[in-house]
C-alpha positions as CSV (number, residue, x, y, z in Angstrom):
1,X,48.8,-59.2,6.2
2,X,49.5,-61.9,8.3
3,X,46.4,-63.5,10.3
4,X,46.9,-64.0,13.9
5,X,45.1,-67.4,15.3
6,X,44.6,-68.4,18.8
7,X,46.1,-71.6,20.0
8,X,43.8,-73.6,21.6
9,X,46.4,-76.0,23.5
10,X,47.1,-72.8,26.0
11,X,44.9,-72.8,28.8
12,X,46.7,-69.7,29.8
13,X,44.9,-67.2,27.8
14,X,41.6,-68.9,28.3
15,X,42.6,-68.3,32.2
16,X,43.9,-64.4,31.5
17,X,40.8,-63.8,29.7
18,X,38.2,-64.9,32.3
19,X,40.3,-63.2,34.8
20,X,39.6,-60.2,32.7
21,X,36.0,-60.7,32.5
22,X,35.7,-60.9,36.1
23,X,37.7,-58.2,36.7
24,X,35.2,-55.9,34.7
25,X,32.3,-57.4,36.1
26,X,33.3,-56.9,39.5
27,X,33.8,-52.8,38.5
28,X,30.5,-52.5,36.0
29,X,29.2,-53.6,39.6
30,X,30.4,-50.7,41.5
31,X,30.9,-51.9,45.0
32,X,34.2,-50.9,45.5
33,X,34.3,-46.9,45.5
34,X,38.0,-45.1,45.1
35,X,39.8,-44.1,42.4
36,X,40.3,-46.0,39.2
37,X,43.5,-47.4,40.2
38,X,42.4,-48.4,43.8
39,X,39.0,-50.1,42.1
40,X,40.9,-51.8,39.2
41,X,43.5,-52.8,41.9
42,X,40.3,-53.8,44.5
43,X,38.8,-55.9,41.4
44,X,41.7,-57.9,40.2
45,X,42.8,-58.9,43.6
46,X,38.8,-60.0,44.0
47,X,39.0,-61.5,40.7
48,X,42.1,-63.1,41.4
49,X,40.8,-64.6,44.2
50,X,37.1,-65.7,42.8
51,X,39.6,-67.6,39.9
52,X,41.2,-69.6,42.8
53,X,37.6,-70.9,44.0
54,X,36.1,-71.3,40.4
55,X,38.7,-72.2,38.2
56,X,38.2,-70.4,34.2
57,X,37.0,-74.3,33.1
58,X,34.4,-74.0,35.7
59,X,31.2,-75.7,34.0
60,X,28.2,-73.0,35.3
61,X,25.3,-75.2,33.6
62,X,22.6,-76.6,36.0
63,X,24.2,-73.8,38.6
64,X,21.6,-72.4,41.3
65,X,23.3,-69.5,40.0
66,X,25.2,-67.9,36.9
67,X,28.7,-66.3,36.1
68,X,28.1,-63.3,36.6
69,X,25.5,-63.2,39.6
70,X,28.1,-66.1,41.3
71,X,30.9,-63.3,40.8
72,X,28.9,-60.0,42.2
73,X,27.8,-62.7,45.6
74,X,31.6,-63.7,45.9
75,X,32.5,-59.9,46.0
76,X,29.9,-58.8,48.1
77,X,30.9,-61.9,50.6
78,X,34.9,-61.4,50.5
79,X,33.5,-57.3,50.4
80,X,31.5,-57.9,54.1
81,X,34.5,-60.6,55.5
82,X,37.1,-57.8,55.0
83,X,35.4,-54.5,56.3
84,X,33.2,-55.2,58.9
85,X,33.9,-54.0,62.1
């Protein structure tokens, strides 16, 4: 059986990974309410946008605060900005 190994010279599956991550953080959080669809669509467009502010090489040491509380705020913000009346 042929082992598969990661290349470490592609920062593009480090960067589909953490969208990933922050995609099923933002759900485990459930703020978003709907269906599956409309929350995993919801979440990825979130994540997608929390990736363009904190990029997946993002050191989170000596942060006031961590990954995945920095993650639930950003939702919660972009959550407020785009449905208040």
């Amino acid at each position: 059986m042929k082992q598969i190994t990661r290349k470490k010279d592609i920062p593009c599956v480090d960067n589909q990974k953490d969208l990933a991550l922050i995609t099923s953080i933002i759900i485990n959080e459930d703020v978003l309410g709907g269906t599956i669809f409309q929350t995993f669509d919801r979440a990825y467009a979130l994540a997608e946008k929390f990736q363009d502010k904190f990029s997946h090489d993002f050191n989170w040491e000596n942060q006031k605060l961590d990954f995945d509380e920095a993650i639930i705020l950003f939702t919660k913000q972009e959550l407020e900005k785009n449905y208040t009346i």
